[in-house]
C-alpha positions as CSV (number, residue, x, y, z in Angstrom):
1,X,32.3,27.0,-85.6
2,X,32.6,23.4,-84.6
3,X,34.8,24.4,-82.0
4,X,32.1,26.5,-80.4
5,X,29.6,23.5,-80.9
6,X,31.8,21.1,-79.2
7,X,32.4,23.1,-76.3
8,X,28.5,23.6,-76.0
9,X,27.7,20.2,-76.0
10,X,30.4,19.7,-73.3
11,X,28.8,22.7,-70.7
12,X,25.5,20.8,-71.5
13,X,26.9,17.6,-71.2
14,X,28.3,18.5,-67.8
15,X,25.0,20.7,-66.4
16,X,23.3,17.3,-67.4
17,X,25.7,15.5,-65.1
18,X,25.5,18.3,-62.8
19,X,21.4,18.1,-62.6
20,X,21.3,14.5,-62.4
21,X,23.6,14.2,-59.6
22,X,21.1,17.0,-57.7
23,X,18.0,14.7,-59.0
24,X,19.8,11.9,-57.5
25,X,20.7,13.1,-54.0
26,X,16.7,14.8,-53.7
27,X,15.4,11.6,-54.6
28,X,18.2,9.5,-51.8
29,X,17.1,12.8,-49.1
30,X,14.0,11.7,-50.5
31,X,14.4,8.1,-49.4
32,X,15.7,8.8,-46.7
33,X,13.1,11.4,-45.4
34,X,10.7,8.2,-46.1
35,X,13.0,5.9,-44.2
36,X,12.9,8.2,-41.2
37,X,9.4,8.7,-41.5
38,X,8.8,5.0,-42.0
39,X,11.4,4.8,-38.6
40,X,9.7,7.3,-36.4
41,X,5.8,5.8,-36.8
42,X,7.3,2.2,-36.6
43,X,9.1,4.1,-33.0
44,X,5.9,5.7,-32.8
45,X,3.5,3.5,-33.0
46,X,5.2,0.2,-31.5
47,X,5.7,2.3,-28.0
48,X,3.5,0.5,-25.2
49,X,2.4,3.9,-23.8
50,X,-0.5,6.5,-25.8
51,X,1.2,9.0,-27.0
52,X,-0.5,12.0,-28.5
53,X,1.0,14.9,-30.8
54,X,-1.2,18.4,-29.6
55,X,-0.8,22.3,-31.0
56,X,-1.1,25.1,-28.6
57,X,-4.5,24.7,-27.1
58,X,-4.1,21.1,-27.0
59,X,-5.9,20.2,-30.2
60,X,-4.3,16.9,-31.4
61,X,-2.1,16.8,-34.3
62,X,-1.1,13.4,-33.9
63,X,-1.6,10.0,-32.2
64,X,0.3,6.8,-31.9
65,X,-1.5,3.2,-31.7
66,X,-1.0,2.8,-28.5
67,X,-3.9,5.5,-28.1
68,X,-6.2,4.2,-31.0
69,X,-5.9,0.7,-28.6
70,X,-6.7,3.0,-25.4
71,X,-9.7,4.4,-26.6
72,X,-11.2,2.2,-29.3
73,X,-10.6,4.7,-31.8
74,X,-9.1,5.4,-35.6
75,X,-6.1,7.6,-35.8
76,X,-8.0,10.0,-37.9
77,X,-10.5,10.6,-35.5
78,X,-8.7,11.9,-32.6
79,X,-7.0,14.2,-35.4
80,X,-8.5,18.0,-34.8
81,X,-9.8,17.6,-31.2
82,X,-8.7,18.4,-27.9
83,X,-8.8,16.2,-25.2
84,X,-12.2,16.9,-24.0
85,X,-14.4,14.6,-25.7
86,X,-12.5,11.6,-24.2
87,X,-12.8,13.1,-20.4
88,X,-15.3,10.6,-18.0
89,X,-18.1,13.3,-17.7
90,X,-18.0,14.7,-14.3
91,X,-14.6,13.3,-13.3
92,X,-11.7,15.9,-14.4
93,X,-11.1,19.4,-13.9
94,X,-10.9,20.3,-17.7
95,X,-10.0,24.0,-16.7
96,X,-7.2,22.9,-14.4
97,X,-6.0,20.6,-17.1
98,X,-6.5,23.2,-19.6
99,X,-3.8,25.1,-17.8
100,X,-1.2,21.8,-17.4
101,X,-1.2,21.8,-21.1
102,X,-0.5,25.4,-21.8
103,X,2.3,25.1,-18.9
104,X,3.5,21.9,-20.7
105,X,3.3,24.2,-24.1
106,X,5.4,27.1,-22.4
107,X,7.9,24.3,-21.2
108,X,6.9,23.3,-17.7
109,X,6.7,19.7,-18.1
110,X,3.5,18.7,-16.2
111,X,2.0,15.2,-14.9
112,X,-1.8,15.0,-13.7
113,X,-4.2,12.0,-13.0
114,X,-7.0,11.6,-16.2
115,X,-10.3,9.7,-15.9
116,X,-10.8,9.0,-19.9
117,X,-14.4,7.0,-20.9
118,X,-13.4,4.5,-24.1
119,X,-15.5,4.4,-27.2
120,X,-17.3,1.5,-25.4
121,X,-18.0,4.0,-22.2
122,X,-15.9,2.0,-19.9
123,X,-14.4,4.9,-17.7
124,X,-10.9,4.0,-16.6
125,X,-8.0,5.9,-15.0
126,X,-4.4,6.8,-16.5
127,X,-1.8,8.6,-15.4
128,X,-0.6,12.0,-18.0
129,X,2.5,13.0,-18.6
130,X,3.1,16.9,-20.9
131,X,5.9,18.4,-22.2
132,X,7.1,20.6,-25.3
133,X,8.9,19.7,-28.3
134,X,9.5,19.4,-32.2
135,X,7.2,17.9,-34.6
136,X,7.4,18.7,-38.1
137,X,9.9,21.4,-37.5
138,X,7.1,22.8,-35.3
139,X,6.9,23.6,-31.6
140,X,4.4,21.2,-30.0
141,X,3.0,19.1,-27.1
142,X,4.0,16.0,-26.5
143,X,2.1,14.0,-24.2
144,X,2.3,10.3,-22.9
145,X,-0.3,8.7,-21.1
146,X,-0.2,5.3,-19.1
147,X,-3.6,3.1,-18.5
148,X,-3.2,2.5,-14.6
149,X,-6.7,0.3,-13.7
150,X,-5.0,-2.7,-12.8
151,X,-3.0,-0.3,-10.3
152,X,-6.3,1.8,-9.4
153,X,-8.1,-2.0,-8.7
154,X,-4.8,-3.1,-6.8
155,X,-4.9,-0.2,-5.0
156,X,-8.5,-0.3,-3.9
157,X,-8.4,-4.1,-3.1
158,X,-5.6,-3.3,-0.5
159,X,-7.1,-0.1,1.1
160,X,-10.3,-2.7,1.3
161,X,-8.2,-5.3,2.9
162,X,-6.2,-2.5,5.5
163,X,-9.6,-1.7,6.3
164,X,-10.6,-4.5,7.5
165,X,-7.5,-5.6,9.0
166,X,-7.8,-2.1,11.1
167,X,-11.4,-3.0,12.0
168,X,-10.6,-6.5,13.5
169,X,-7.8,-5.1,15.4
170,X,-9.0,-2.2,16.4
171,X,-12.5,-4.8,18.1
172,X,-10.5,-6.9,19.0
173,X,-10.9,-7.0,23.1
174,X,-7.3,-8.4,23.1
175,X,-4.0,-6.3,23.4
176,X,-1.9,-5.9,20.3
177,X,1.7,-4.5,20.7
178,X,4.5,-4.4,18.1
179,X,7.8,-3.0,19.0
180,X,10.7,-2.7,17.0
181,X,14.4,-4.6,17.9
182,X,15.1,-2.4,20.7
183,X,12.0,-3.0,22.4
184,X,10.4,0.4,21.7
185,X,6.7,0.3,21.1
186,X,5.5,0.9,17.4
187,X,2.1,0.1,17.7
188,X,-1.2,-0.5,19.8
189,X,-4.4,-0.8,19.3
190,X,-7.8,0.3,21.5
191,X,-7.7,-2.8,23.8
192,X,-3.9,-2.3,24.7
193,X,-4.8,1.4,25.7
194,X,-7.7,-0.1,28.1
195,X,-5.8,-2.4,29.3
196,X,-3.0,-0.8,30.7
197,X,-4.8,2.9,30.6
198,X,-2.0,4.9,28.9
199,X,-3.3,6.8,25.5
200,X,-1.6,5.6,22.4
201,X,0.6,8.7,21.9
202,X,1.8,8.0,25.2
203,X,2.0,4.2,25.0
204,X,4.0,5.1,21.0
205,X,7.0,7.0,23.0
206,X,7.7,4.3,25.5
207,X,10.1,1.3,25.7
208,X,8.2,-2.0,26.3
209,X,10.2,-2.4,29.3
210,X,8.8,0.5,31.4
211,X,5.8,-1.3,32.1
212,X,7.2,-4.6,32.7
213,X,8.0,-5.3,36.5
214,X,11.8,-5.4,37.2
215,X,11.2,-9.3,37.2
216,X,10.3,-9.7,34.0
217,X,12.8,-7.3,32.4
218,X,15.4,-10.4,31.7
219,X,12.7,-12.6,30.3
220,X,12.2,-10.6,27.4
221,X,15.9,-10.5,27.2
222,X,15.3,-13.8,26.5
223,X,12.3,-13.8,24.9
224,X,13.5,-11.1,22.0
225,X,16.5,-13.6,21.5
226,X,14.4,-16.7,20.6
227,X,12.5,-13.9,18.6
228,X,15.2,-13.3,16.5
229,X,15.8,-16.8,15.3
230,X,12.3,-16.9,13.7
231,X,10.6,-18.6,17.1
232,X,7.1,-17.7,18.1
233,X,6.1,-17.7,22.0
234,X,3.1,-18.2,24.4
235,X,3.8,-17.0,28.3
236,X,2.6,-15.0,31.2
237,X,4.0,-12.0,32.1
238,X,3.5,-9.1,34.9
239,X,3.2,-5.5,33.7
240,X,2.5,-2.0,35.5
241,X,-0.6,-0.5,34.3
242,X,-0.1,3.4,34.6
243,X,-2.4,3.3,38.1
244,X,0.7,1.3,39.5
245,X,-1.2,-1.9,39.6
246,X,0.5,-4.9,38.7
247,X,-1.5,-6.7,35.3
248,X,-1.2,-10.4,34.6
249,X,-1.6,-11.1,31.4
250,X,-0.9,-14.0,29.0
251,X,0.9,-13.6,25.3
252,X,1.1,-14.7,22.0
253,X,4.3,-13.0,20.5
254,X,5.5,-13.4,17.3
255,X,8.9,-12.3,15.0
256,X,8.7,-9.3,12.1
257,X,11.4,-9.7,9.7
258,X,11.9,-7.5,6.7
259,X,14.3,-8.4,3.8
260,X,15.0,-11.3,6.1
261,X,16.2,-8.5,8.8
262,X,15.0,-9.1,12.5
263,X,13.2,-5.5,13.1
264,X,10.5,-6.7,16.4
265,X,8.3,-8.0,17.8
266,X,4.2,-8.4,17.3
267,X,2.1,-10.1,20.4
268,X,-1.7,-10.7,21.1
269,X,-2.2,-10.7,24.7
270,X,-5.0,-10.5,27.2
271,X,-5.5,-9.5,31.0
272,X,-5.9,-12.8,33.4
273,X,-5.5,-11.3,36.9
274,X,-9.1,-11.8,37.7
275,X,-8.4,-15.5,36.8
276,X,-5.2,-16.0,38.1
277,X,-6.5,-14.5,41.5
278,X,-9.8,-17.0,41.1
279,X,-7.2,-19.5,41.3
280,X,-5.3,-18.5,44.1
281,X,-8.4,-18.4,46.3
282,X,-9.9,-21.8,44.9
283,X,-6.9,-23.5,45.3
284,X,-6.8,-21.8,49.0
285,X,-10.8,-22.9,49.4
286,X,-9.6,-26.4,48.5
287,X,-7.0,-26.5,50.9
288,X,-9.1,-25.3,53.4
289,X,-12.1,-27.8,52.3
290,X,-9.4,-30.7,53.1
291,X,-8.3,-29.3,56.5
292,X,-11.8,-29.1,57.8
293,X,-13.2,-32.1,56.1
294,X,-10.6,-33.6,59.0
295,X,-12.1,-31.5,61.6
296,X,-15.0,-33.0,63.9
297,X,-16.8,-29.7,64.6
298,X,-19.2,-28.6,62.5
299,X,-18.4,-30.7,59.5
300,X,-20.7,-30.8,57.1
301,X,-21.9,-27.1,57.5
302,X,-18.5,-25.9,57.2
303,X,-18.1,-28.5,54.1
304,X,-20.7,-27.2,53.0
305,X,-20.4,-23.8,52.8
306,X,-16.7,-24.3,51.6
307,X,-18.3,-26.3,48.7
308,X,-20.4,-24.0,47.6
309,X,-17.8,-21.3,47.5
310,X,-15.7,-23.1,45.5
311,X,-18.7,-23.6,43.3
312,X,-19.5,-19.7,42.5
313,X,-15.8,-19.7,42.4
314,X,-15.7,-22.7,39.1
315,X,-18.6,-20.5,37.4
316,X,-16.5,-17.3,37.8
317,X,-13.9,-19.5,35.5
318,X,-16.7,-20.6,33.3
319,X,-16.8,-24.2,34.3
320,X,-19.4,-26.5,36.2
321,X,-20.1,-27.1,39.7
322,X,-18.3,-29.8,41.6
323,X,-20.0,-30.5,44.7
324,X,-23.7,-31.2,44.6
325,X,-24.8,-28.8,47.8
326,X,-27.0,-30.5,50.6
327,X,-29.5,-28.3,52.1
């Protein structure tokens, strides 16, 4: 009888053990299963993007800080709700984005521009990122979504400044060419196109040197070189318009480097064969003015008449008379 007693104590003895042991590794699995938890929302919630946690039709299930600091809003509000009430009215699509979240349920990953309007109803952009997974042992969406206004803003001050850029060139009544390290033309702007009356496509598929007279063809030789060691350059040149008259025109040309690569050329220039020809024929006038200021014949009406020549010929050039005319 005490036999039986003894070994009855010792089955209960070792169940005892037995349960402990179990009650032990539940409450470690336990621990641990807090541990993780405690793991994945410190994860969760320290990540710099918005991350939200959404069922089938998008309601959310879950959201990180990151999104409670987006949108000026408690965790426990966002919980329950789909992403509707925190669209900028009249700025998304919600039935197009509707359909990236069931795709992103169905696992086509999907990424889409959001306007969102914050608890404070500033409207901002962000960029939205959607994909499936496993949350609570549960299929789910999970979706990350990245404030972009400082991008939007960056974005909008350089179209802003591109358009303004393209407004000054393109009234500019000088010539703008850029060609690339071979010489090949790259860009022009209105002025360039009057000036030498080729259309830009057809100016954008030509070599600078096919409207440069043969003369001129080793001075850019030269030119491109001192280009390439960072140099800027002022000169005159001669260059065949597409009639087949010769153009004089003077240039400012300066380097384009890129990653500290030599890739062209950019110049400013402007047509001066009216000028240059004024200057020809005044000098000529003046020439002439000397010989017959020698000559006994006719003086002063030929002096005269020269002198008031070269006269209309300095206000052509913008500058004052020189002679005072007698009548």
């Amino acid at each position: 009888m005490k036999n039986r007693e003894n070994k009855i104590n010792a089955e209960l003895i070792k169940e005892n053990e037995i349960l402990h042991k179990k009650v032990s590794e539940l409450e470690n699995a336990e621990e641990t299963l807090k541990q993780s938890e405690k793991n994945y929302r410190a994860i969760f919630n320290n990540a710099t993007d918005a991350i939200y946690i959404q069922d089938s039709k998008g309601c959310f299930l879950d959201v990180n800080k990151g999104a409670e600091d987006m949108y000026g809003y408690p965790r426990e509000y966002f919980i329950g709700k789909t992403p509707e009430f925190l669209s900028a009215p009249g700025k998304n699509d919600m039935k197009k984005i509707i359909g990236f979240v069931e795709d992103a349920f169905k696992g086509k990953p999907r990424q889409y521009d959001f306007w969102g309007i914050r608890k404070n109803g500033e409207v901002f952009p962000k960029i939205v990122r959607s994909q499936n997974g496993i949350y609570m042992g549960k299929k789910v969406i999970v979706t990350f979504a990245i404030d972009i206004t400082e991008r939007k803003q960056a974005e909008e001050a350089l179209q802003e400044s591109e358009e303004k850029y393209r407004f000054f060139v393109e009234s500019l009544e000088e010539g703008i060419i850029a060609v690339d390290e071979n010489e090949n033309v790259t860009f022009v702007n209105p002025a360039a196109c009057k000036i030498l009356g080729y259309t830009k496509e057809k100016l954008l598929k030509m070599n600078f040197k096919e409207i440069l007279t043969p003369k001129y063809h080793k001075k850019i030789l030269q030119q491109t070189a001192k280009r390439k060691t960072g140099k800027t350059g002022k000169y005159d040149m001669n260059i065949i318009k597409k009639n087949s008259d010769i153009c004089i025109v003077t240039t400012s040309v300066s380097p384009i480097f890129k990653n500290g690569k030599f890739k062209g050329s950019f110049g400013i220039f402007h047509d001066i064969t009216k000028r240059k020809k004024t200057e020809i024929e005044l000098k000529y006038k003046m020439n002439e003015l000397e010989i017959f200021n020698d000559a006994a014949v006719d003086r002063e009406i030929i002096i005269n008449e020269s002198r008031k020549e070269i006269n209309e010929l300095l206000g052509k050039l913008g500058e004052e008379p020189k002679y005072d005319i007698v009548v």
